[in-house]
N, C-alpha and C positions, 0 to 999 in steps of 0.2 A: 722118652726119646733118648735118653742116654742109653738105655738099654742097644739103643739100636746102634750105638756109636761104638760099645764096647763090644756088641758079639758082628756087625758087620763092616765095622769102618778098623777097627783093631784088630779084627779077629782071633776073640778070647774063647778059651774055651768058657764053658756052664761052671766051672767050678773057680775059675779067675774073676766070672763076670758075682757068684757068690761074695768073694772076697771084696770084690768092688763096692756092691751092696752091703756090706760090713762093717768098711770102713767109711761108707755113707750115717751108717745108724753111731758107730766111735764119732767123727764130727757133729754130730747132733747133742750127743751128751756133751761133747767137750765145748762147743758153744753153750749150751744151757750152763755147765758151769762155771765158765766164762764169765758170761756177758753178767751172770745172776751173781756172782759173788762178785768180782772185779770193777764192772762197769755200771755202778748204782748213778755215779756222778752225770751218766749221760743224760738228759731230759728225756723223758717218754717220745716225745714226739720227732726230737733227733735219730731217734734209735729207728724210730720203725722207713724215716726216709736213708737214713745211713745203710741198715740193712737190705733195704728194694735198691738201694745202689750201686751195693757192693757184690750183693747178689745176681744184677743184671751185667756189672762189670764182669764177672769171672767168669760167668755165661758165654758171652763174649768170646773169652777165649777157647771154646771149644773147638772152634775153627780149626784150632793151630794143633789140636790132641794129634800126637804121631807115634804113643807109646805106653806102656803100660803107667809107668812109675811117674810122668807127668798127668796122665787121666786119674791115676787115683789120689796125686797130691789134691788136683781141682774137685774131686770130688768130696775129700778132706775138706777143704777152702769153703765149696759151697755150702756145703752141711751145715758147717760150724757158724758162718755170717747168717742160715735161715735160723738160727738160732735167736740170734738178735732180732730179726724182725719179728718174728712170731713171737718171743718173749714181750716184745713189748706191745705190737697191736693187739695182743688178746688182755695184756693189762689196760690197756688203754680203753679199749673195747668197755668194759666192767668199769672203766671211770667214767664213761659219756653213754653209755646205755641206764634209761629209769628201770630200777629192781623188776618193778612186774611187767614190763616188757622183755628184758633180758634173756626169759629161756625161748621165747621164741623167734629174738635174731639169731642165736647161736644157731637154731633148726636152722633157720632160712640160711643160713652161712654152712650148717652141713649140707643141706639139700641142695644146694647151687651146686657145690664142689661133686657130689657124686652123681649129679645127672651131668656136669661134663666132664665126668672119667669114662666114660665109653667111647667119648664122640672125637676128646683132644687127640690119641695116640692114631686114629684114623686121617684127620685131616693133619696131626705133624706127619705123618708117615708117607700122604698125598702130597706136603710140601716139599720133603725131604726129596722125592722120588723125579721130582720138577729142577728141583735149583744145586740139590745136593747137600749133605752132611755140614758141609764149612757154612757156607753159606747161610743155612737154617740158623743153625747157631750164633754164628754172627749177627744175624738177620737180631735174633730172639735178644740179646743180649742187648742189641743199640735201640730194639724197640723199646723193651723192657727199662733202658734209661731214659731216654724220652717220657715214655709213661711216668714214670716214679716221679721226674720233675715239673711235669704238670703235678701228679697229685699230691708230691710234696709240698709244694706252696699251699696247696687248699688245707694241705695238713696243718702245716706250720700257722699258715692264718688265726685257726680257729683258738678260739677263746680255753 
């Protein structure tokens, strides 16, 4: 979806929307060494609600993208907070999965994710084309908080 916000709502060239994606994969490092050297102190299971938070917050503001140097700070932003969550749900993962089940939730956690990589960019693309760019995003960001604070608490709950 962002893809579509940097070459049709921006309209970037193939070699800007490159460098977007660039500084998507720079965020992703500089969170992993972040969150990994820095932020040990945080509990496992604050990390992974903190990051579905902050991640659906800045989401959020896609709405408001009206230019180059603001879309790829957020995309910097974004990056770097999936850091934090994935660093710590896949540790977490490995603390509450039993050994000899473990390689096959990981399968069932790839297999989930790539049977709907065909189907999400189709129906974002069908929402997008109904409500509009701001909207979506907006839409995705306040949903995406909502969700995170239900499944926060079940998180935080658990033993």
């Amino acid at each position: 979806m962002i893809l579509i916000v940097l070459r049709r709502h921006l309209h970037l060239s193939a070699t800007l929307i490159g460098v977007a994606f660039a500084v998507e994969g720079l965020g992703n490092l500089l969170g992993t060494i972040l969150f990994a050297t820095f932020l040990q102190w945080v509990p496992r299971k604050w990390g992974i609600v903190l990051g579905a938070s902050l991640g659906s917050a800045l989401c959020a503001f896609w709405f408001g993208i009206n230019h180059l140097a603001a879309g790829l700070i957020l995309i910097l932003s974004i990056s770097s907070i999936a850091a934090l969550y994935s660093l710590n749900i896949r540790t977490y993962r490995q603390e509450i999965v039993p050994q000899e089940l473990f390689g096959r939730v990981i399968s069932t956690f790839r297999m989930v994710a790539r049977i709907i990589t065909p189907f999400a960019p189709v129906m974002g693309s069908w929402v997008i084309a109904k409500v509009g760019v701001s909207v979506f995003f907006l839409g995705l960001g306040i949903g995406g908080l909502i969700l995170t604070a239900g499944l926060g608490l079940s998180v935080l709950k658990t033993p």
